[in-house]
N, C-alpha and C positions, 0 to 999 in steps of 0.2 A: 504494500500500500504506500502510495505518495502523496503525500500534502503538499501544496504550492503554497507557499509562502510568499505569496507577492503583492503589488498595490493594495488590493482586496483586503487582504488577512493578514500582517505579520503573523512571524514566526511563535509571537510567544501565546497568539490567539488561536494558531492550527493545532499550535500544543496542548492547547487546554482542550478544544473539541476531541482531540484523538483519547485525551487523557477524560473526557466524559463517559465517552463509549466503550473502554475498555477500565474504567476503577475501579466497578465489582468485582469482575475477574481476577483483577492481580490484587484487589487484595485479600482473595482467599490464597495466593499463593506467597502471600508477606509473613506467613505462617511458618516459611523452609528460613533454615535459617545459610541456606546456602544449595548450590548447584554441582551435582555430582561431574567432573571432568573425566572426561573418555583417555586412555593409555595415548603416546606415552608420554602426555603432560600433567598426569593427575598428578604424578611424585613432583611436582614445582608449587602445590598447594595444601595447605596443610590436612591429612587424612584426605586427600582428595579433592578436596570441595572448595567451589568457587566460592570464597563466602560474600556476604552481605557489608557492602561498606568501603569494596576494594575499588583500586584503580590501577588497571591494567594497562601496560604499555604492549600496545604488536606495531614493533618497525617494522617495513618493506615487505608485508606479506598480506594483502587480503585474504587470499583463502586461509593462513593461518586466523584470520578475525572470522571469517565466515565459520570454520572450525567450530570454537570457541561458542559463536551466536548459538551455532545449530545443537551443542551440548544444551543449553536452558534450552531450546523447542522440544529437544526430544522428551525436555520435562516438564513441558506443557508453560513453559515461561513465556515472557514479553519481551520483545526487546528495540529498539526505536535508533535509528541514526539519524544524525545533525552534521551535515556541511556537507564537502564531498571532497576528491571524487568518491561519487557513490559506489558502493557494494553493486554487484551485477546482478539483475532481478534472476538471469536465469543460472549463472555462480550459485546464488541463493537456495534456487529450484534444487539443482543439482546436489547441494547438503538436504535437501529437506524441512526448508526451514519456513514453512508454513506462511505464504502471504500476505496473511489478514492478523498472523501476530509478529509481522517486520516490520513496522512504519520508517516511511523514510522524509526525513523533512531536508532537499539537497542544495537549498535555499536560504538559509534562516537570514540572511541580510546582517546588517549588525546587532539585532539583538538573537544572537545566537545564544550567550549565555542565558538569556531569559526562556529561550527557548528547551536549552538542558533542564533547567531549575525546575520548568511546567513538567517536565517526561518525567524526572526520574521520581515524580508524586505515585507514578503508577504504573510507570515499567521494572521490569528486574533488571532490563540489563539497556544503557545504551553508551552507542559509539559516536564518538564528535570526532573531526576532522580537523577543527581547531585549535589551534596553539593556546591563542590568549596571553596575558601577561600573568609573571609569577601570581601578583595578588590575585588575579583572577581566579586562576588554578586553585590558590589555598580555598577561595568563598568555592567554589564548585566541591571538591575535595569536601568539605565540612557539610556541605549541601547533601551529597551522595551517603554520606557517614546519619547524617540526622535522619534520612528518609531510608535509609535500609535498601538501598539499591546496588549495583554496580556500575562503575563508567571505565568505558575501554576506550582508549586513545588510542590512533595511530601516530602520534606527535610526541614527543618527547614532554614530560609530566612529574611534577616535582610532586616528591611526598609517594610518586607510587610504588603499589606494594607488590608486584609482578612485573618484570620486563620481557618479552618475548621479542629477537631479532633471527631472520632468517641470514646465516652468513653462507649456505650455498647450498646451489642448486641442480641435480642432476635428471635430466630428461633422457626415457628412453620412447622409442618409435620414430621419432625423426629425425630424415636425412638430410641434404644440404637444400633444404628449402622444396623436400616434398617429404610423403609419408603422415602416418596418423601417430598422436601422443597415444603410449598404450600405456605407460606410468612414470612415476616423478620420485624423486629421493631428495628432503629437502635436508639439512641441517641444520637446526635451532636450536642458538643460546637463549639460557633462561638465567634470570638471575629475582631470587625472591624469598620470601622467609621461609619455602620448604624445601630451598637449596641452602638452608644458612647463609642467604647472601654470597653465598660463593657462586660464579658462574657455571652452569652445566651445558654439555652439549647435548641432545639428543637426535637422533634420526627420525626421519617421521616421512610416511607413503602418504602424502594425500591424495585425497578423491578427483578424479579427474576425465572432463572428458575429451575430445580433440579440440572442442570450441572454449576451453577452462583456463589456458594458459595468460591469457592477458589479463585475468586479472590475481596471478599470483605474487 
């Protein structure tokens, strides 16, 4: 689902309609007190679970956020992005991440922050695209912590409790500019309080299919 945020409706008003139609729902699910993480990132969180309250860094990897998103769907979670470049609707598709519970607002203009502040009233989980200044981050950060949510950045994010960066990449299936992708081997460092703050690398096959790679 997309919201335009534009002459019409700021962002922080599309936020609140989205965040009307779906309150009840999430907030029978403000009851977890976190999000079970699929292998083999679940050992980067503590017992597994994405908790309630984090801020998660993913550099240079959509499909590692699409990941990530598609763990709370498969748990019947919410989860909403703000800026862009956006997430691929059909990226999205290909995790399973359920349409009508991905809102994407890929506009918010500059009241972006206002427009976080409305989502994470009543999503589990959303991803911004935006930097912002340090103070800013701290008020969102406290934001997300007060409201029992999660905010995953693609942008570099002070104060966060997860860092996720993809340092490389290997594709199998294709040749010098013909052939089909038939799998990918990426390597991700993690750096977060279920690595003791020390860096890990891990291996990790994502899902993919030949139309997949640009937005990894």
């Amino acid at each position: 689902m997309v919201v335009s945020a534009g002459s019409a409706a700021t962002a922080a008003s599309a936020a609140e309609v989205v965040s009307a139609e779906v309150i009840s729902a999430a907030a029978l699910l403000r009851r977890r007190e976190g999000f079970a993480v699929s292998p083999p990132f679940a050992e980067a969180f503590p017992g597994g679970v994405m908790q309630r309250g984090s801020v998660i860094v993913v550099e240079r990897s959509a499909t590692l956020t699409l990941a990530l998103i598609a763990d709370i769907a498969r748990q019947g979670g919410w989860s909403a992005e703000v800026g862009g470049p956006p997430l691929g609707a059909a990226a999205a598709a290909e995790y399973q991440i359920p349409a009508d519970r991905f809102v994407r607002i890929p506009s918010p203009g500059g009241r972006w922050m206002t427009a976080v502040a409305a989502l994470v009233e009543a999503f589990d989980l959303v991803v911004v695209h935006v930097a912002g200044t340090p103070a800013e981050q701290r008020r969102l950060t406290a934001r997300v912590r007060e409201r029992s949510a999660i905010l995953l950045t693609t942008v570099p994010w002070e104060g966060a409790t997860a860092r996720f960066a993809v340092t490389d990449r290997r594709w199998s299936g294709l040749g010098q500019g013909d052939g089909c992708l038939q799998g990918a081997e990426f390597t991700v460092r993690v750096m977060s309080r279920g690595t003791g703050g020390h860096p890990r690398h891990f291996r990790w096959r994502p899902r993919f299919s030949s139309a997949t790679p640009s937005a990894a």
